[in-house]
C-alpha positions in Angstrom: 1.1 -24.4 -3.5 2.1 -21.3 -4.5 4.5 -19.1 -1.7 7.2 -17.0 -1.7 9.9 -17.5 1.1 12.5 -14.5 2.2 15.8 -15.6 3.9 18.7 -13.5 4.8 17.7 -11.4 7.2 19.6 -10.5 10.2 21.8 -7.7 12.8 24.1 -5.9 11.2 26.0 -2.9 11.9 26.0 0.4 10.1 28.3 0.3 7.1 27.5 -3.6 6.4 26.0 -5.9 4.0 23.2 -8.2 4.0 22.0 -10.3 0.4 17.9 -11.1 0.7 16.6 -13.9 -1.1 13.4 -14.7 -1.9 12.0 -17.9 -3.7 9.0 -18.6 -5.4 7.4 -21.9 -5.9 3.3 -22.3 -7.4 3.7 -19.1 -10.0 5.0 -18.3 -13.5 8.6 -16.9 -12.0 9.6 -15.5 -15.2 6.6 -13.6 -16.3 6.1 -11.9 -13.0 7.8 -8.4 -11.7 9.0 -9.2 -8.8 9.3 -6.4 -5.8 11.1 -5.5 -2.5 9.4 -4.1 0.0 9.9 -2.6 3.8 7.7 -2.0 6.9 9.2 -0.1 9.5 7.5 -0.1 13.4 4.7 2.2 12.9 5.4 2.9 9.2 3.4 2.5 6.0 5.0 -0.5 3.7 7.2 1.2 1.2 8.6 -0.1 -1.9 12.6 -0.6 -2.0 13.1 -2.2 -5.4 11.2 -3.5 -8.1 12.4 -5.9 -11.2 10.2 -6.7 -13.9 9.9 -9.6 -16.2 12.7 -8.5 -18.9 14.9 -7.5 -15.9 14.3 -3.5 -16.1 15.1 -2.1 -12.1 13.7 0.6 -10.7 14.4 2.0 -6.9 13.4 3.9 -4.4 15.6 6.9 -3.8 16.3 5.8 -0.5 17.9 2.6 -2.1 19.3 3.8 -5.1 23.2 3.5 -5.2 23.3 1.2 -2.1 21.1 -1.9 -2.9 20.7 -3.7 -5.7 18.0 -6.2 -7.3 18.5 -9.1 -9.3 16.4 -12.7 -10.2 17.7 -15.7 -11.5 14.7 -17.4 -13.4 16.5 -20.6 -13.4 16.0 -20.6 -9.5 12.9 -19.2 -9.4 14.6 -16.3 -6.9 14.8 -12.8 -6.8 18.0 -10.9 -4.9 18.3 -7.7 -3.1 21.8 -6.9 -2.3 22.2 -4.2 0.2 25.1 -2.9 1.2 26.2 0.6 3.0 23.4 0.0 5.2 22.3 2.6 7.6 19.9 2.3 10.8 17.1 3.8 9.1 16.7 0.6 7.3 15.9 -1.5 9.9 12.3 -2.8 8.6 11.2 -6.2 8.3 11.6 -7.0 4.2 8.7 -8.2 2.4 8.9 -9.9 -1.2 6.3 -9.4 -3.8 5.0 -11.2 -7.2 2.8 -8.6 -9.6 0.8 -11.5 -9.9 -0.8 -11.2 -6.2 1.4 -13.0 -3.6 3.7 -11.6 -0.7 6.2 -13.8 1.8 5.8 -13.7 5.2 8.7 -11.3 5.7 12.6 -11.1 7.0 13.3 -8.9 9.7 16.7 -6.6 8.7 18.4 -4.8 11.8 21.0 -2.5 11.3 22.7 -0.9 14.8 24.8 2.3 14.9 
């Protein structure tokens, strides 16, 4: 069966850190790019970061500097470290395989 699951999320305060995980089972882990995404209340999904297969990052500008993407193959799991985090992130955090497949979502509250 192929699924991704996101853990990790949670309340937070401004200025704190929160570490996303997402696994995969049922897919090819190490071929795919793997992506971080975010869906605010009344908001359009947005990407946050993206890693692809070799392990080349890319993020949004709203991310960069503060979170960080990483996957260990052996584990079949892709990271996002966040840290500074600021209100404006509060979303609920979606994972993403390029071959097709999203998680069902971690919700990520950040208070002031």
């Amino acid at each position: 069966q192929r699924q991704l699951v996101e853990s990790g999320g949670g309340l937070v305060q401004a200025g704190g850190s929160l570490r996303l995980s997402c696994a995969a089972s049922g897919i090819i882990f190490s071929r795919n790019a793997m992506g971080w995404y975010r869906q605010a209340p009344g908001k359009q999904r947005e990407l946050v970061a993206i890693i692809t297969s070799g392990g080349s990052t890319n993020y949004a500008d709203s991310a960069k500097g503060r979170f960080t993407i990483s996957r260990d193959n052996t584990k079949n799991t892709v990271y996002l470290q966040m840290n500074s985090l600021k209100p404006e992130d509060t979303a609920v955090y979606y994972c993403h395989a390029s071959v097709g497949y999203w998680g069902q979502g971690t919700q990520v509250t950040v208070s002031s």
